[in-house]
Structures are given as C-alpha cells and as structure tokens.
C-alpha positions in Angstrom: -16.3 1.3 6.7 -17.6 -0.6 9.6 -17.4 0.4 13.3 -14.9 -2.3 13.8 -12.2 -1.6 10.6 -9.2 0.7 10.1 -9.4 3.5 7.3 -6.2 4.9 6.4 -6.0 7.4 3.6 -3.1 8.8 1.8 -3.8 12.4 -0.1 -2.1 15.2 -1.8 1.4 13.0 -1.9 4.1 14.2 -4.4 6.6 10.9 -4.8 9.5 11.8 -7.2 13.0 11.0 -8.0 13.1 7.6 -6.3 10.6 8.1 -3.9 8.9 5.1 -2.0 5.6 5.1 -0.1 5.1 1.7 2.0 1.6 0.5 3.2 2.7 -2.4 5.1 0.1 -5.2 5.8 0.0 -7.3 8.9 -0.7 -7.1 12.9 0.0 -3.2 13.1 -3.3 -2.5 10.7 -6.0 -5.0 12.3 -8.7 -3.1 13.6 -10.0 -4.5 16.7 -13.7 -6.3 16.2 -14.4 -5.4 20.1 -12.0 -3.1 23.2 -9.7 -5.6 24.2 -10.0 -8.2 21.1 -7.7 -9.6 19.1 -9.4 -10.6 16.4 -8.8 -8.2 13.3 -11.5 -6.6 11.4 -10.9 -5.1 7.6 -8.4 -2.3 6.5 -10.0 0.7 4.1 -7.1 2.5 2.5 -7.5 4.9 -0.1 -5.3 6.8 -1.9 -6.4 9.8 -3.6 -4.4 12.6 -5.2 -0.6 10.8 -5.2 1.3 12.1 -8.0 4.7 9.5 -8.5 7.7 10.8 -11.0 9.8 8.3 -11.3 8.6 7.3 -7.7 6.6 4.2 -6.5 3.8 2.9 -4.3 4.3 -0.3 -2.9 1.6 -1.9 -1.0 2.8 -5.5 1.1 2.3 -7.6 3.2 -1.3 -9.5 4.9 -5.1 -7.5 5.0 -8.0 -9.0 6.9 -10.7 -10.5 4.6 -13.1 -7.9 3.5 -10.2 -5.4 3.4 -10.0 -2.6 0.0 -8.0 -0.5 -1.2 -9.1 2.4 -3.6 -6.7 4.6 -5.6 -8.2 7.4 -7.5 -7.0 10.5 -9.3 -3.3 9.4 -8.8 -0.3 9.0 -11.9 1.8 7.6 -11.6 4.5 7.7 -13.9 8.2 6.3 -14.7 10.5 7.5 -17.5 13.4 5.9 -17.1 14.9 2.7 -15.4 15.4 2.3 -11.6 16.4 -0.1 -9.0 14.0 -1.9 -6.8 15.4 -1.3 -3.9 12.6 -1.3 -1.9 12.2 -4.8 -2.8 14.3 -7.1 -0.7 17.0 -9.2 -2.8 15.9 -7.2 -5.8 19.0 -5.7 -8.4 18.7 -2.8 -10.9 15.7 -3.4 -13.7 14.6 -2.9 -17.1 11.7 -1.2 -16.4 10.0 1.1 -13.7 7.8 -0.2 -11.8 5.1 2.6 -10.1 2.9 -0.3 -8.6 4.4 -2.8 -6.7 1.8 -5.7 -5.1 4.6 -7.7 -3.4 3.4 -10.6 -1.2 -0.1 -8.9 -0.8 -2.2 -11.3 0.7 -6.3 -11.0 1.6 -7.6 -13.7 4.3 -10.0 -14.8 6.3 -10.2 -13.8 9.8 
C-alpha cells in the first residue's frame, strides 16, 4: 500500500452465534494524499484468519478508487436461519447470509 492509503487488517477473529463485524466505508477511512488534505487516497483491508459460526461480516458503505479488500483463510459458515438485523429495514430470512456487500461502492477521487 502506498504512502498515502489506509491499511486496516482484521485477524484471528472468532464471530459466532449472531455475531457482526462492520467495516464501514466513507469519510472516517480516507487516507489523506498530503498533511492537511482532504482529498482521500485508497483503503487496504484484509482480513485473514476470521472464523464466522453462524456469524457475519458485513462490509458497507463508499472506498476510494483503487481501494481492495483481501479475505484469506477465513469460513465462514451458517447452519441455520437468522435475522438480518444488521441490515437496516431488514426482517427474519430464509437463509444465512455470512457475506453481506450492502451499498459497497468504489469511486473515483
């Protein structure tokens, strides 16, 4: 990752019984291109080692352009229906979701 990006990594994370993990996009994760700028550079995340049980990981919101996200040597498993609560409006389901790519967006700066 460039000079002028974010990495964030998420390792070694046990999700189970309902558990959420969030990785929010937007104005909080723009790495700054320069001290004092305000233009956003790209956002690295990788997630390595997440083991989900009936748990989820839900990645949302707005990356820079040139943003990526890795996962590697994760499961991530469901064995039985659950609620998306984590998803705003959302009822009860007929499956289990253990990826959730809601309003995920890449753009240019």
């Amino acid at each position: 990752m460039a000079r002028d990006g974010v990495r964030i990594v998420v390792q070694n994370v046990s999700l189970l019984n309902g558990a959420v993990l969030y990785v929010m996009g937007g104005g909080g994760l723009r790495g700054a291109v320069a001290a004092g700028s305000d233009e956003g550079g790209p956002v690295e995340l990788s997630v390595c080692g997440v083991d989900a049980l009936n748990g989820a990981l839900v990645l949302t919101g707005t990356f820079p352009a040139g943003s990526v996200l890795t996962v590697t040597d994760s499961l991530l498993v469901a064995t039985r229906p659950t609620p998306l609560v984590y998803l705003h409006g959302s009822q009860s389901s007929l499956y289990a979701p253990v990826l959730v790519l809601s309003g995920l967006r890449l753009v240019h700066s």
